[in-house]
Residue frames as qw, qx, qy, qz and C-alpha x, y, z in Angstrom:
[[0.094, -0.387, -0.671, 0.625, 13.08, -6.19, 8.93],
 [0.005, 0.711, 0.662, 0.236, 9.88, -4.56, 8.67],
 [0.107, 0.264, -0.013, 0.958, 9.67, -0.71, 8.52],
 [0.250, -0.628, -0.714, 0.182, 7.18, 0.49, 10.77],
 [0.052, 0.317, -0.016, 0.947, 5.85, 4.58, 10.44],
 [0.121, -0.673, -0.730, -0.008, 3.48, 5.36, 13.26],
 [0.035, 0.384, 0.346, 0.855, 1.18, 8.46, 13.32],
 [0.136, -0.331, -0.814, 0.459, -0.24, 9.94, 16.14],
 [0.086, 0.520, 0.240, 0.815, -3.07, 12.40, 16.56],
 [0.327, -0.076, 0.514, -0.789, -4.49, 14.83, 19.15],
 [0.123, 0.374, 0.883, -0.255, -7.55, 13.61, 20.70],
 [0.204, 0.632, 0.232, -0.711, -8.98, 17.00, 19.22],
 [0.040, 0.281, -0.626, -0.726, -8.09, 16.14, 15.29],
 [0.706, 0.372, 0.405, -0.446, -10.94, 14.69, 13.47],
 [0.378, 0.483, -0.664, -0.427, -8.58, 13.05, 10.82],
 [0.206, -0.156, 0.948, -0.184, -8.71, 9.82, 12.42],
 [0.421, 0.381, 0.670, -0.478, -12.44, 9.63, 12.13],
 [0.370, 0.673, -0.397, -0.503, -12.02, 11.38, 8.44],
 [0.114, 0.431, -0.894, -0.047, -9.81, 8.18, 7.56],
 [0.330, 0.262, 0.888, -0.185, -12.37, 5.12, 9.34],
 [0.582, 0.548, 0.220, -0.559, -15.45, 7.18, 7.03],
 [0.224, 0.627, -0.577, -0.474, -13.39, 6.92, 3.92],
 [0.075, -0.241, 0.966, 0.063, -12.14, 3.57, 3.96],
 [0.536, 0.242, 0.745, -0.316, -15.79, 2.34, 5.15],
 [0.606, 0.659, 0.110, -0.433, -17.42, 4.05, 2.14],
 [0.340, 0.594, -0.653, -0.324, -14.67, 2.30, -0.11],
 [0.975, 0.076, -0.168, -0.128, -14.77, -0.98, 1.64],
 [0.825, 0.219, -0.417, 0.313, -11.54, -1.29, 2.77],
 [0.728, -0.497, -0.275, 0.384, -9.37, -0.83, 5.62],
 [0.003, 0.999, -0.029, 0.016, -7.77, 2.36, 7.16],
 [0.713, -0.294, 0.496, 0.399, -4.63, 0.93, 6.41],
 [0.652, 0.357, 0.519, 0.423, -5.35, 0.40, 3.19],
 [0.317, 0.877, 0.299, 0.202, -6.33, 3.98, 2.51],
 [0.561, -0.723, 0.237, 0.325, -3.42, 5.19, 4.32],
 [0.507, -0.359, 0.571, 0.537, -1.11, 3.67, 2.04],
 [0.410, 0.796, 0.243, 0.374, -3.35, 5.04, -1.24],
 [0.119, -0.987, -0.018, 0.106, -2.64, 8.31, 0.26],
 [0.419, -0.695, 0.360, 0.461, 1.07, 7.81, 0.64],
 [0.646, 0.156, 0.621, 0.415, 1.02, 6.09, -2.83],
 [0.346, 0.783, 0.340, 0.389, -0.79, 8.93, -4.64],
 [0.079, -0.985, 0.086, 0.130, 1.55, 11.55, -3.15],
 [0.767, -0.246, 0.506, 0.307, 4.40, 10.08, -4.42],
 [0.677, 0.568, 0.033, -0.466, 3.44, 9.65, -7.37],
 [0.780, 0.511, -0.282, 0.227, 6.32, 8.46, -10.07],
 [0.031, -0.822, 0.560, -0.100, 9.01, 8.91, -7.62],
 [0.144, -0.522, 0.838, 0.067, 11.61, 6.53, -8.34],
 [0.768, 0.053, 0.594, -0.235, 9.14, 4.59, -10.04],
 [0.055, 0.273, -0.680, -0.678, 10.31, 3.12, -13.66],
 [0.750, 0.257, -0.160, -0.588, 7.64, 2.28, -16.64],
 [0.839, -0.046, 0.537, 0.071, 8.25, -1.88, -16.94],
 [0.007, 0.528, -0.592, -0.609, 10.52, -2.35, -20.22],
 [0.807, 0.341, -0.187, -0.444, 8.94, -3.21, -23.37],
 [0.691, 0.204, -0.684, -0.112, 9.35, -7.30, -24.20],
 [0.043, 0.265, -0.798, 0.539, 9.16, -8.08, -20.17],
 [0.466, -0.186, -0.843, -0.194, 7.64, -11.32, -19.52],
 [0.300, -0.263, 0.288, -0.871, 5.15, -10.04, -16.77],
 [0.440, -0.112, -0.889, 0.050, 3.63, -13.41, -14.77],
 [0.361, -0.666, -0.600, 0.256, 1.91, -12.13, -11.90],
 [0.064, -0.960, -0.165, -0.219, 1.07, -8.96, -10.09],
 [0.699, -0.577, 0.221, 0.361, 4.11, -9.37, -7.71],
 [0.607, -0.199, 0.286, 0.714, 6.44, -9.25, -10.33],
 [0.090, 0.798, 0.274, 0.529, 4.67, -6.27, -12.34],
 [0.321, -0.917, 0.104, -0.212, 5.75, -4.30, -9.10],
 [0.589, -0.398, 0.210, 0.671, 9.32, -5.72, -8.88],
 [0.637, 0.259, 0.303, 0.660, 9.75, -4.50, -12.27],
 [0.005, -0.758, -0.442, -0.480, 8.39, -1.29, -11.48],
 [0.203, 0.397, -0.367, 0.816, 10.11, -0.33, -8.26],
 [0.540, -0.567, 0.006, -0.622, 7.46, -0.89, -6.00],
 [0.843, -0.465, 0.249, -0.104, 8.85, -3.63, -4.76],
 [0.089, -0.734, 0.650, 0.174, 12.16, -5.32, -4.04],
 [0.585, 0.215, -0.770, -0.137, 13.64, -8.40, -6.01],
 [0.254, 0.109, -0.837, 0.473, 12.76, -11.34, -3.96],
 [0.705, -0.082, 0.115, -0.695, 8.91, -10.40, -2.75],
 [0.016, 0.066, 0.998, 0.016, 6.93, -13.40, -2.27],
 [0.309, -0.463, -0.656, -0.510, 3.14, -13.65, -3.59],
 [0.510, -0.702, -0.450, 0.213, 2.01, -14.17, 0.11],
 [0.302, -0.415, -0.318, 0.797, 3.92, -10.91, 1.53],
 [0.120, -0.425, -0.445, -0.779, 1.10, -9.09, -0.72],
 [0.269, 0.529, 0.718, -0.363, -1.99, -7.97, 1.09],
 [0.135, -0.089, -0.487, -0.858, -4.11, -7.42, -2.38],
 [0.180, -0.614, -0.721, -0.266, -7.57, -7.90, -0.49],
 [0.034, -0.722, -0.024, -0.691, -9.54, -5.72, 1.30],
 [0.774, -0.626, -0.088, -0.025, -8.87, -7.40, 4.47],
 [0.179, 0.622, -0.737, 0.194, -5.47, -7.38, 6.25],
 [0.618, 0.427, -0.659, 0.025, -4.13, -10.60, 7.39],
 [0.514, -0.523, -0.657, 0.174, -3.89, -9.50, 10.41],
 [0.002, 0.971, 0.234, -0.045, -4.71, -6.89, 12.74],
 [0.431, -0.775, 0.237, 0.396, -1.90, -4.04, 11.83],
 [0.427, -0.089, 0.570, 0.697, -0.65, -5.31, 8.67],
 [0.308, 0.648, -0.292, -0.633, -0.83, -3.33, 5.73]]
């Protein structure tokens, strides 16, 4: 099942609007930048380095071996453009 984190703000914050500027001026979606953000605060946690002689075939599996994702991904449950899929996905 799909994890789902939602984020609310006052009507007074001006992140929200902070977030649509960004994204525009990158080109991509406030999704997308969302989940830079959570990615670059992370950083390395719990991520491993891919082991030397590992036969690396696609981007999907460069990010099983790496911990970003779980064995068993499928190409299509990527979103690697700057569009989502649809509206809401990530």
């Amino acid at each position: 099942m799909t994890k789902v984190f939602t984020v609310s703000f006052s009507d007074n914050e001006t992140t929200p609007e902070h977030i649509e500027a960004r994204a525009a001026e990158l080109g991509i979606t406030p999704e997308m930048l969302i989940r830079r953000a959570i990615a670059a605060h992370l950083g390395e946690y719990r991520l491993q380095e891919v082991p030397p002689g590992t036969n690396v075939k696609s981007i999907t599996d460069f990010l099983m071996h790496s911990g970003v994702l779980k064995p068993g991904t499928e190409q299509d449950e990527l979103c690697l453009s700057s569009k989502s899929p649809r509206p809401g996905a990530l």
